[in-house]
C-alpha positions as CSV (number, residue, x, y, z in Angstrom):
1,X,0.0,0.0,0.0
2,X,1.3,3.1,-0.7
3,X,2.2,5.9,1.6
4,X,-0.2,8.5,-0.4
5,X,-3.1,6.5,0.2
6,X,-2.5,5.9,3.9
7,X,-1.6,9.7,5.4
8,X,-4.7,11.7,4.9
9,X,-4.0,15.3,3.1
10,X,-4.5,17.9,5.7
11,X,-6.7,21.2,4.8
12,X,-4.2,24.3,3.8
13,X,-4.6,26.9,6.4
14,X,-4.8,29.4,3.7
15,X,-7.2,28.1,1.6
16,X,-9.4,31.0,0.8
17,X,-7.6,33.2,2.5
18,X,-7.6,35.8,-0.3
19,X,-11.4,35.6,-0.7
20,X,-11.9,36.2,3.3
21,X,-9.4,38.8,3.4
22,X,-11.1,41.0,-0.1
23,X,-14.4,40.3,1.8
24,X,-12.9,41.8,5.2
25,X,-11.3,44.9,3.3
26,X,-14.7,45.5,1.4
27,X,-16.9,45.6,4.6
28,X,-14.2,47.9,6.2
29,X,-14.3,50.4,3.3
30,X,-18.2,50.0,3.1
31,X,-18.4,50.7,7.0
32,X,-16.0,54.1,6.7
33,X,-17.5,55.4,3.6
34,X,-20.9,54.5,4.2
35,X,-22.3,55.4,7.9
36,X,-21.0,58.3,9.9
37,X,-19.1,56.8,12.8
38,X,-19.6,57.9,16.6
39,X,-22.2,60.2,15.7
40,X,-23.1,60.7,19.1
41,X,-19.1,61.0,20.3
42,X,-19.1,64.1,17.8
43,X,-21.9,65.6,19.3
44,X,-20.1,65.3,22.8
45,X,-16.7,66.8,21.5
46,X,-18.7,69.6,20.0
47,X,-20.8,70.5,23.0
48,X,-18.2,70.1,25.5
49,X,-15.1,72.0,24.4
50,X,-17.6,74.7,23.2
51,X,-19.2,75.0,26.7
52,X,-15.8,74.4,28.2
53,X,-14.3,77.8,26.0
54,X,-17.5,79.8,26.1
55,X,-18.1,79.3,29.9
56,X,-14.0,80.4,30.1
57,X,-14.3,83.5,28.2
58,X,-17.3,84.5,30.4
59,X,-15.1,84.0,33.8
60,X,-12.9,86.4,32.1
61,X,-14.8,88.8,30.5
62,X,-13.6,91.3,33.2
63,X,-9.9,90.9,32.2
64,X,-9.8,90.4,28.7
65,X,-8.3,93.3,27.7
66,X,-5.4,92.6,29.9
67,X,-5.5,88.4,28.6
68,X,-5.7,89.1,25.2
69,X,-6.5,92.8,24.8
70,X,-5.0,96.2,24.2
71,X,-3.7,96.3,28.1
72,X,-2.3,93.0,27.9
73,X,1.8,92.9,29.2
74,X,2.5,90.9,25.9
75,X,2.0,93.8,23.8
76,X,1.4,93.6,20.2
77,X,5.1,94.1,19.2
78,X,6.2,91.0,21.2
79,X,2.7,89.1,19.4
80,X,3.8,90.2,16.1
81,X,7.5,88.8,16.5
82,X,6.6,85.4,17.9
83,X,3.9,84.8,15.3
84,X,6.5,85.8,12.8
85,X,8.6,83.1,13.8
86,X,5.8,80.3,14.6
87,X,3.5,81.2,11.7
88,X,0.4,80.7,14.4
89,X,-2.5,81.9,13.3
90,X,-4.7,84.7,15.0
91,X,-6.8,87.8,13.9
92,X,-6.6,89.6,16.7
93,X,-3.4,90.8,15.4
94,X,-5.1,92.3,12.2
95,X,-5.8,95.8,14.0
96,X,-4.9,97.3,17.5
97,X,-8.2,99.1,17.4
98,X,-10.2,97.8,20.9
99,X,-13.1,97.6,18.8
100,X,-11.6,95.1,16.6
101,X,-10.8,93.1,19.8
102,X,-14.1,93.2,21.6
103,X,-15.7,92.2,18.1
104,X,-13.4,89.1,18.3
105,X,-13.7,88.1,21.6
106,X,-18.2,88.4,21.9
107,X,-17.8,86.9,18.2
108,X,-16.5,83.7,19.9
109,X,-18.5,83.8,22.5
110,X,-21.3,83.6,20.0
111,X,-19.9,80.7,18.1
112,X,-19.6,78.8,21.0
113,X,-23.3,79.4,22.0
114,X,-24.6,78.6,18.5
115,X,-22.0,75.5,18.2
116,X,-23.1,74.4,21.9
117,X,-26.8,74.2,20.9
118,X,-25.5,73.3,16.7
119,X,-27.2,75.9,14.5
120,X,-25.4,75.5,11.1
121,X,-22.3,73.1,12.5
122,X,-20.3,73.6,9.1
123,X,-20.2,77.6,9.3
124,X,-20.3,77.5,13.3
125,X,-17.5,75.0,13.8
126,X,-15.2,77.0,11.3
127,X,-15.7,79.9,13.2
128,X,-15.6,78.5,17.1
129,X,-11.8,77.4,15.0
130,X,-11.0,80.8,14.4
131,X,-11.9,82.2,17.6
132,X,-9.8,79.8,19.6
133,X,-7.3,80.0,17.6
134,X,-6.9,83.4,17.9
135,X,-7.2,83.9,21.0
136,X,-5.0,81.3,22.6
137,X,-2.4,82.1,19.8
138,X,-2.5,85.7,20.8
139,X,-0.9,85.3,24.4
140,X,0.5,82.3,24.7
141,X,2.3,82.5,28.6
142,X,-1.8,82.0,29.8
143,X,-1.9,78.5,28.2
144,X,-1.9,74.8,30.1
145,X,-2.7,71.5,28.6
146,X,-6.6,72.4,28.4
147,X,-6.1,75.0,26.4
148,X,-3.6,73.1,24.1
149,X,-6.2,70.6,24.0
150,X,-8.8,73.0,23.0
151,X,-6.4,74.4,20.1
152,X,-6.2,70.5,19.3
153,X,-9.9,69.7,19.1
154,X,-11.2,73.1,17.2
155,X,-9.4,71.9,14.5
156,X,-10.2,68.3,14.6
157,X,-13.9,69.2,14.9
158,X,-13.8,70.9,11.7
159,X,-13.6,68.2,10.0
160,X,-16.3,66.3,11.3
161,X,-19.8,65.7,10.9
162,X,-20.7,66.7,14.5
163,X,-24.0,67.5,13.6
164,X,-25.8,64.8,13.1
165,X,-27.6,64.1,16.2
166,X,-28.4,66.7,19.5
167,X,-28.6,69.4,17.2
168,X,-30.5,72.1,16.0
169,X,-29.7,70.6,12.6
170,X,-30.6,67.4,13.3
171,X,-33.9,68.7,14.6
172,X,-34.5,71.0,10.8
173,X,-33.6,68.2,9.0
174,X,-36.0,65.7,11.0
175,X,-38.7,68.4,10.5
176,X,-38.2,68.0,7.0
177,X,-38.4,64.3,6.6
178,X,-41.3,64.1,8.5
179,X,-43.2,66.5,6.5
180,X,-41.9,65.6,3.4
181,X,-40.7,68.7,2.4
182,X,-37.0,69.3,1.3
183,X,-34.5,70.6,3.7
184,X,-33.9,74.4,1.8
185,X,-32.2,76.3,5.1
186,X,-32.5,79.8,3.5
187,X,-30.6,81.0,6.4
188,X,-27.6,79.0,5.8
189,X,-27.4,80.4,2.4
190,X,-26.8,83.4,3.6
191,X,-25.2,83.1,6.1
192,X,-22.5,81.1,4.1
193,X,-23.0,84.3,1.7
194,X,-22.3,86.8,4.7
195,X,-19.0,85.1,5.3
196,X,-18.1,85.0,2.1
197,X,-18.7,88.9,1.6
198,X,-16.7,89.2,4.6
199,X,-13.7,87.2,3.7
200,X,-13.5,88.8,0.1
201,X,-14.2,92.5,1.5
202,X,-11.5,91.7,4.0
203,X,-8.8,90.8,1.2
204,X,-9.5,93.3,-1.3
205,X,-9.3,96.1,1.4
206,X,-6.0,94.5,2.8
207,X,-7.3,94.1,6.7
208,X,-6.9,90.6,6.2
209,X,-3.2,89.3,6.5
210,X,-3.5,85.9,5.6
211,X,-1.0,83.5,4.2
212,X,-1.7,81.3,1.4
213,X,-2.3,78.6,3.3
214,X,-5.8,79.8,5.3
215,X,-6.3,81.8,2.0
216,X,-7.2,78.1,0.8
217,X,-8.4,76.7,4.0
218,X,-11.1,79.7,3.8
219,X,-12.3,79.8,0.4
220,X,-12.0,76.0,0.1
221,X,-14.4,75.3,3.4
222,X,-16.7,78.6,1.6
223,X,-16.7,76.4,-2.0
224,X,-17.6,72.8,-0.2
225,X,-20.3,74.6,1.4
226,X,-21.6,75.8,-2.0
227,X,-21.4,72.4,-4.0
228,X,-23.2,70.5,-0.9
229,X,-26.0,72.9,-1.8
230,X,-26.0,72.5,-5.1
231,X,-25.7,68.6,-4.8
232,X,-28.8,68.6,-2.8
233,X,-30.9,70.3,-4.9
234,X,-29.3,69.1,-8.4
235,X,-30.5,66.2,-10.4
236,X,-27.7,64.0,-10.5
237,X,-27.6,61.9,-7.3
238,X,-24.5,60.3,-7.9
239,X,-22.9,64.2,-7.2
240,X,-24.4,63.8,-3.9
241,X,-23.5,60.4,-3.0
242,X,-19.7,61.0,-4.0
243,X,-20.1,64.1,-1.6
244,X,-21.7,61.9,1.2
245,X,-18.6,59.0,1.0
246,X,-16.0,61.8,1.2
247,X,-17.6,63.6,4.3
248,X,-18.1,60.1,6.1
249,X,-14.4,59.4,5.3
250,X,-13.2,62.6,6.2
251,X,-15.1,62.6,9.3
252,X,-14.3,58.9,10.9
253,X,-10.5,59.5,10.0
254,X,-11.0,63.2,12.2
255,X,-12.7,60.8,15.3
256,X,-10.4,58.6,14.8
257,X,-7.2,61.1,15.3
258,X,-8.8,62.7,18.3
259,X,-9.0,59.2,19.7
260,X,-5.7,59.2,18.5
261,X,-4.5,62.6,20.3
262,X,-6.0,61.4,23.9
263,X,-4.0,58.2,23.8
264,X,-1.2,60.1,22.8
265,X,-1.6,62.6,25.8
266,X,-2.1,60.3,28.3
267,X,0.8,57.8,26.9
268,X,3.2,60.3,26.8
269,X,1.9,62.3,30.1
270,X,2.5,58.6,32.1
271,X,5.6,57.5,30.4
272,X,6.9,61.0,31.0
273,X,6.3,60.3,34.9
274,X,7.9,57.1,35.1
275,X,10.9,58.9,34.1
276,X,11.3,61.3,36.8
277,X,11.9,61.0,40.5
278,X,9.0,62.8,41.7
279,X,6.3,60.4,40.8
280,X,8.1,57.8,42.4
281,X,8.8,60.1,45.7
282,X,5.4,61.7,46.1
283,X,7.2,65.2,45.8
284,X,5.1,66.0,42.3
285,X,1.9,65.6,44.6
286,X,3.2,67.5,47.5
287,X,4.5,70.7,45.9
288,X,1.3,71.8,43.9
289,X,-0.6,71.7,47.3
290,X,1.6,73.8,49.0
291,X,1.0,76.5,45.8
292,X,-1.1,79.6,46.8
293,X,-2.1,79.2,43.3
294,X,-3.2,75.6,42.9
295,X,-4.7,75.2,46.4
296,X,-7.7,77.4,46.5
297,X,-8.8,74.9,49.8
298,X,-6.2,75.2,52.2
299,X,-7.3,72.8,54.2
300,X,-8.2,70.1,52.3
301,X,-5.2,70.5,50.5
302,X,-3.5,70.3,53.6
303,X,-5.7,67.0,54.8
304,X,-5.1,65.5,51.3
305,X,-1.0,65.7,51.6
306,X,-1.3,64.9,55.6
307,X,-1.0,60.8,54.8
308,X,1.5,59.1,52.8
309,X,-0.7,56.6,52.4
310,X,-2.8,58.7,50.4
311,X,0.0,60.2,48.3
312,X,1.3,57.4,47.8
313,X,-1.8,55.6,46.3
314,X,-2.4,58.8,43.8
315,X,0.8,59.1,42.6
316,X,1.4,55.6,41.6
317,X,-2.1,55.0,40.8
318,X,-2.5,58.2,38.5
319,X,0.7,57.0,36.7
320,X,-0.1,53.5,36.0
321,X,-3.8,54.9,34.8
322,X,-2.2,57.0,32.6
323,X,0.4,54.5,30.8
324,X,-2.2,51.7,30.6
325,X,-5.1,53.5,29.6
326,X,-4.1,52.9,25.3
327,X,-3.8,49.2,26.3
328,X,-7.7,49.1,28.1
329,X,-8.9,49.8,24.4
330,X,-8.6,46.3,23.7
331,X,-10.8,45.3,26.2
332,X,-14.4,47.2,26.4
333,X,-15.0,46.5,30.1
334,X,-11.5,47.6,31.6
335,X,-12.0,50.3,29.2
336,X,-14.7,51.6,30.6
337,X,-13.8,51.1,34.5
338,X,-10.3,52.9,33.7
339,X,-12.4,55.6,32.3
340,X,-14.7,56.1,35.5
341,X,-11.8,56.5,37.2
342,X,-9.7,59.3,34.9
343,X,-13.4,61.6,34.9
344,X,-13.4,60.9,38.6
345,X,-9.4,61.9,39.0
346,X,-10.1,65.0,36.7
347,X,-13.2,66.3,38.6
348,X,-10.9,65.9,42.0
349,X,-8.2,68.3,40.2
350,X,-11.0,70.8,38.9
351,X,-11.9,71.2,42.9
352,X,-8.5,70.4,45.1
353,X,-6.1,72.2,42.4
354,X,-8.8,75.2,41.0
355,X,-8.6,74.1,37.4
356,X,-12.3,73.6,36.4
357,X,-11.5,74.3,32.6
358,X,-8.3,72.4,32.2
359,X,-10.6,69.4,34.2
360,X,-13.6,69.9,32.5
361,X,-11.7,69.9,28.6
362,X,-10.0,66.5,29.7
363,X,-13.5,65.0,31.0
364,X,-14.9,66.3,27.3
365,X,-11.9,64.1,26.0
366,X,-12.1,61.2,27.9
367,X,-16.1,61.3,27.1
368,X,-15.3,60.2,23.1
369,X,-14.3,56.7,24.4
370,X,-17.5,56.1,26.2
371,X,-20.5,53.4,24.8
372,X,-22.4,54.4,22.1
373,X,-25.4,52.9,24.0
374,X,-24.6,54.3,27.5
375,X,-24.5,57.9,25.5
376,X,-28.4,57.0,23.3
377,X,-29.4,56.7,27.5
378,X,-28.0,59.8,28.8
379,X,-29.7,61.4,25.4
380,X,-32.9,59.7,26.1
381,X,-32.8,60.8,29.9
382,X,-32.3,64.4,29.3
383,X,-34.8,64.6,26.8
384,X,-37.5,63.3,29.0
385,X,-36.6,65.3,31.9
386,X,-36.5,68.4,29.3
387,X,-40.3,67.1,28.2
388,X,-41.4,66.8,31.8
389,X,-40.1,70.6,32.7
390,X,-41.6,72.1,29.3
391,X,-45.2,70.2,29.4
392,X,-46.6,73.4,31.6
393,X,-45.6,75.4,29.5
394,X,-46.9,73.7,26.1
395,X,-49.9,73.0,27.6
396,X,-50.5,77.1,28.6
397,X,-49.9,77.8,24.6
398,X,-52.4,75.2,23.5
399,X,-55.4,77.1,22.3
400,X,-58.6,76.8,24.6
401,X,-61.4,74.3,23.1
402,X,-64.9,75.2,24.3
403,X,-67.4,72.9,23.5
404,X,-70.8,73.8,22.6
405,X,-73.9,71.7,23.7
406,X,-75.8,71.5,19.9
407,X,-79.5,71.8,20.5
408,X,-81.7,68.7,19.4
């Protein structure tokens, strides 16, 4: 008998490899060009850093000529030098009229509001961009990591489709659908004409000093806005859908770097630690809470760095959080306990240490990696309770029925 007939041929561990693997590549391009992904993430990244910024600019409204202004020490000479040699971007620097600067700074204000509540996302996002960029770019010394952050995430949320739910947007659009009636948002039109006029009357009269660079950023945003009106109004569908896959690409590769840029912070904010001494001593704990400006509750401050115990277990445990949080990705439940934990470890800082802004931005952050599901329930939740406070008043504006007995 021969030895072919007696050993039994084995299955190749690759056989159709090459058809799974087209099949796997296929559903992932489908999946990124066909849905918008963390919809619901978007719309937490877009309502949190703008109510983070807005609610900072109104705690210092009183001294934001002498942040950013006119009175400011860093005077416009020394802004005009250092942007010079970083190429940062800010339009505060256009005029030294205080006019000019008070427009600036209630115009963000503004943007945040309407980007908060999402009243035209494309034009409102752009702008809430050009507000914090200038601003923080105008006086750097004031910055810590939240503001970096901010500065990170205005331009990241450009780029993405934030809204598409917990919107004003959202809402037009679902009014629309519902009625059957096209989705014509007049007021977009002109508002994405107003900004328009403005950018064009600002370069022809030369107040504008803009590098080539945001020339194109500017008038390329202005001209998508334009064909995405015309490509839902035109005939040819296919114009449309092309414009549909691009955003949906362009907006999951935008989530996926901000997931991107809070692994990076916190990889490179633990690994960091484990290099010094002062993590490993307690001394990194101790010092801030001995700061006049970083201890705003003396005495729990005081009660806080009394126990070693204590230091010890925040010290080592906020470093080990901090390098292992990339890692927890992998696994959705560690994931999410490691996450309780940072939000719990950030609102501690915004109370012991007097950073609410710096706290609440890295909350906002930490918020993109949270369930999808656990977000739909906090919607639903807050939309009920909104329903329950508003019924009074909804039931005051219904007109008055009186019925009226008919005689037989």
């Amino acid at each position: 008998m021969s030895v072919e007939k007696d050993t039994a041929r084995a299955p190749s561990p690759f056989k159709d490899f090459a058809t799974k693997l087209d099949r796997a590549i296929a559903r992932g391009l489908n999946k990124i060009t066909g849905l918008t992904l963390a919809p619901y993430q978007a719309a937490v990244v877009r309502i949190g850093f703008a109510l983070t910024f807005g609610l900072y600019l109104l705690r210092e409204w009183p001294h934001r000529q002498e942040l950013y202004g006119t009175t400011s020490p860093w005077g416009l000479d020394l802004a005009h030098r250092l942007v010079a040699s970083n190429h940062a971007f800010t339009v505060l620097l256009w005029s030294s009229d205080r006019l000019w600067f008070e427009l600036v700074y209630h115009g963000t204000i503004l943007a945040c509001l309407l980007l908060f509540v999402g009243w035209h996302t494309r034009t409102t996002s752009l702008l809430f961009m050009i507000g914090v960029l200038s601003l923080l770019n105008r006086n750097v010394l004031l910055g810590d990591g939240g503001d970096t952050l901010i500065h990170l995430i205005a331009s990241y949320l450009v780029l993405t489709r934030c809204g598409q739910v917990w919107s004003l947007d959202a809402r037009r659009r679902a009014r629309a659908a519902a009625l059957g009636e096209e989705d014509r948002n007049p007021v977009g039109v002109a508002l994405w004409g107003l900004c328009g006029l403005g950018l064009a009357l600002a370069q022809i009269t030369g107040f504008a000093q803009l590098p080539w660079g945001w020339i194109l950023i500017f008038w390329g945003m202005w001209l998508i806005q334009a064909l995405w009106y015309w490509a839902g109004r035109s005939r040819f569908s296919e114009v449309r859908g092309v414009l549909d896959v691009t955003a949906n690409l362009v907006h999951n590769s935008a989530m996926f770097v901000i997931a991107a840029q809070v692994c990076l912070l916190y990889a490179t904010a633990g690994w960091y630690k484990i290099q010094g001494p002062r993590w490993q001593d307690g001394t990194a704990l101790h010092y801030p809470l001995h700061l006049n400006y970083f201890s705003p509750w003396t005495p729990l401050s005081q009660a806080l760095d009394s126990g070693s115990v204590i230091v010890t277990l925040i010290t080592y445990g906020t470093v080990i959080a901090q390098v292992a949080f990339p890692f927890t990705l992998l696994n959705r439940r560690v994931k999410n306990v490691l996450l309780a934990v940072l939000m719990t470890e950030h609102a501690t800082i915004a109370v012991i240490c007097g950073l609410p802004f710096f706290s609440l931005a890295m909350v906002v952050a930490d918020m993109v990696f949270l369930p999808t599901n656990f977000l739909r329930w906090i919607g639903s939740r807050v939309s009920s309770t909104r329903k329950r406070i508003t019924r009074p008043l909804r039931r005051d504006k219904e007109p008055q029925v009186t019925g009226v007995k008919a005689r037989v």
